[in-house]
N, C-alpha and C positions, 0 to 999 in steps of 0.2 A: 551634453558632453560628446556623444558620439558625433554629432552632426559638426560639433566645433573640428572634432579628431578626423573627420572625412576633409573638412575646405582644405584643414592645413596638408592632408595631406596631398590633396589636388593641388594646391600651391604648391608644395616641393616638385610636386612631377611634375608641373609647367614649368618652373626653372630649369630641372635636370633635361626636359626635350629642349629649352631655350638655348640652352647651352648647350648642347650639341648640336641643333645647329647653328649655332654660330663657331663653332669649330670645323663643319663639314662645309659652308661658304668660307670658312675662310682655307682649307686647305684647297677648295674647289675654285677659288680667285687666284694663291697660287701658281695653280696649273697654268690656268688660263695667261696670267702676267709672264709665265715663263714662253710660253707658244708665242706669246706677240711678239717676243726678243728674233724669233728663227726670220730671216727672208724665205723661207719655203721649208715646207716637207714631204720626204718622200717615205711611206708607208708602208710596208709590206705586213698582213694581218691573216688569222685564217677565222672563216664565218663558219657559221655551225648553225642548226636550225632544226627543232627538237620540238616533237607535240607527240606524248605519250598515247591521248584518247586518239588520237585522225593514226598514230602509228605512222608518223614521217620523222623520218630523221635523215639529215645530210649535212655533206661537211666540203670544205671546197676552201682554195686560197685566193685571196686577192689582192693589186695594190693599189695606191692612192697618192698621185702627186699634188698638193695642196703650195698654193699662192696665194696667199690674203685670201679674198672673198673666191679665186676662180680655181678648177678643179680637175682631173682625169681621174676617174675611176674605171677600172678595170676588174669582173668579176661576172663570175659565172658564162662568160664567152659575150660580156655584154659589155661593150664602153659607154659610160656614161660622163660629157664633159662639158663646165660652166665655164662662161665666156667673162662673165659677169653682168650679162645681162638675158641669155637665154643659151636653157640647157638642152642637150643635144644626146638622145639616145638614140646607140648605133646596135644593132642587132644583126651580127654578120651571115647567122642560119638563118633568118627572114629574109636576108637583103630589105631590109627595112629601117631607116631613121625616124624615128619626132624628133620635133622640133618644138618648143614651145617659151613661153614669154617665163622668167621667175617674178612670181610677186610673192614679198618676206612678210606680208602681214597674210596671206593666205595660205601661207605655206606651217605647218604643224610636225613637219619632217622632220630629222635628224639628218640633213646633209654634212660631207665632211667638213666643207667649212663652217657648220656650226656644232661640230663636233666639240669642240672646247667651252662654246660659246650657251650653250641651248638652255643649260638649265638657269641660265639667269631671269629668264619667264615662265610661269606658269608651273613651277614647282615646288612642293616642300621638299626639305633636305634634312637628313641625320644620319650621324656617322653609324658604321654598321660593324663586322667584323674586323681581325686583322688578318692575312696570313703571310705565314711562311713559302715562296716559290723561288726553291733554286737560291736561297739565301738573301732575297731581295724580300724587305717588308712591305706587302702590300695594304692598303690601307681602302676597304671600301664604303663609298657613303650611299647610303639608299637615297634616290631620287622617287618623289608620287606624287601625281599629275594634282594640280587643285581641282582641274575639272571632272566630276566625276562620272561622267559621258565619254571621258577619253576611253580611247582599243587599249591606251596602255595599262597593266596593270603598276607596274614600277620598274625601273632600270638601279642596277647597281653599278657602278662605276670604279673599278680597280685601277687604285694610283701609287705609282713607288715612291715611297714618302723621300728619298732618297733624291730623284729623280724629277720628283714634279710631273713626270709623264706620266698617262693611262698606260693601263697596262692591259687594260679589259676593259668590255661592255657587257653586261647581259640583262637583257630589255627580255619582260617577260607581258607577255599581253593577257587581256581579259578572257579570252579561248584556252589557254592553255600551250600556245606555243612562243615557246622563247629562242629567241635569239643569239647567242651571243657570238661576238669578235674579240681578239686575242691579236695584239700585237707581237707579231714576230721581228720585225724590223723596224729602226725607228734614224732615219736618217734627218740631219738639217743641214741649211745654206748648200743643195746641190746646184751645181752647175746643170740649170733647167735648159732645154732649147726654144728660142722664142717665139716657135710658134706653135710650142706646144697645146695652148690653150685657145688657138683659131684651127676653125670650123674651115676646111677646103672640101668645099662642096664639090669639086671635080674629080676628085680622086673616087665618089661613089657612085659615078653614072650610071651603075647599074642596079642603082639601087633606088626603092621607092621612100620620098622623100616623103611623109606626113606633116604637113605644118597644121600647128593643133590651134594656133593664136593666127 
């Protein structure tokens, strides 16, 4: 009898995880269906960066103009921008660029454009808390890696059930320092300039160019 009282209740808690996450993919598809509708977004976030045992902590703003797949991120005095086929980090206190190729099956990152997109591989999903911020319902689903070799240890991902936008990130890794970002601004359809997302190599002559590919 007891052994019969354990499956079933191992069965119930597989359905009640099953069904959550199928509640956290589908408010996490959503998101996603809602971001494909914008021609562009423009970001403004603040990152924060937090390890109690090393005793670091900082905090700092940044923003992010997002086009389909290509990118300008701006943060920490450091531009980072995808072209769509190779990303370009400019480091203005180095006078120093890389330069290198993207490849999306060797790449494990979180970039912003697959900021909406990431956890459709290599994740399990279920829904997590809710909170109250400033009167907006935020709604968050814990994300953890299948792989159990990944630095991450899990990301929580805050969405305004409202809004279909994040609202937050907080990626905590296997050391103990977590991350997170906090959308401050959240614009769409801006009038981008078109060359925003080309690389004019002449404007940095005096800078050293790294080509890593």
């Amino acid at each position: 009898m007891k052994r019969l009282v354990f499956i079933l209740a191992a069965i119930l808690s597989f359905g009640v995880q099953a069904q959550e996450a199928s509640k956290a993919q589908k408010l996490l598809n959503e998101v996603s269906a809602k971001v494909k509708n914008y021609d562009n977004m423009v970001i403004e976030f603040k990152y924060s960066l937090e390890n109690e045992a090393e005793n670091v902590s900082q905090e700092t703003r940044g923003d992010v103009s997002i086009d389909g797949d290509r990118y300008l991120l701006n943060l920490m005095g450091t531009t980072q921008m995808f072209d769509g086929k190779k990303i370009y980090t400019i480091i203005p206190e180095d006078e120093e660029i890389n330069i290198s190729n993207y490849v999306e099956e060797d790449s494990n990152s979180i970039t912003p454009s697959k900021m909406f997109t990431f956890y459709q591989n290599g994740y399990n999903y279920k829904m997590d808390i809710t909170q109250n911020v400033k009167g907006r319902e935020i709604q968050y689903v814990k994300l953890t890696p299948k792989d159990s070799k990944a630095e991450i240890k899990n990301i929580l991902l805050g969405i305004d059930t409202q809004t279909k936008h994040i609202y937050n990130m907080i990626q905590t890794q296997e050391n103990g320092t977590k991350v997170t970002i906090t959308v401050k601004s959240f614009k769409t359809d801006q009038p981008l300039a078109k060359n925003l997302f080309t690389f004019n190599e002449a404007r940095y002559s005096d800078f050293y160019i790294n080509r890593l590919d």
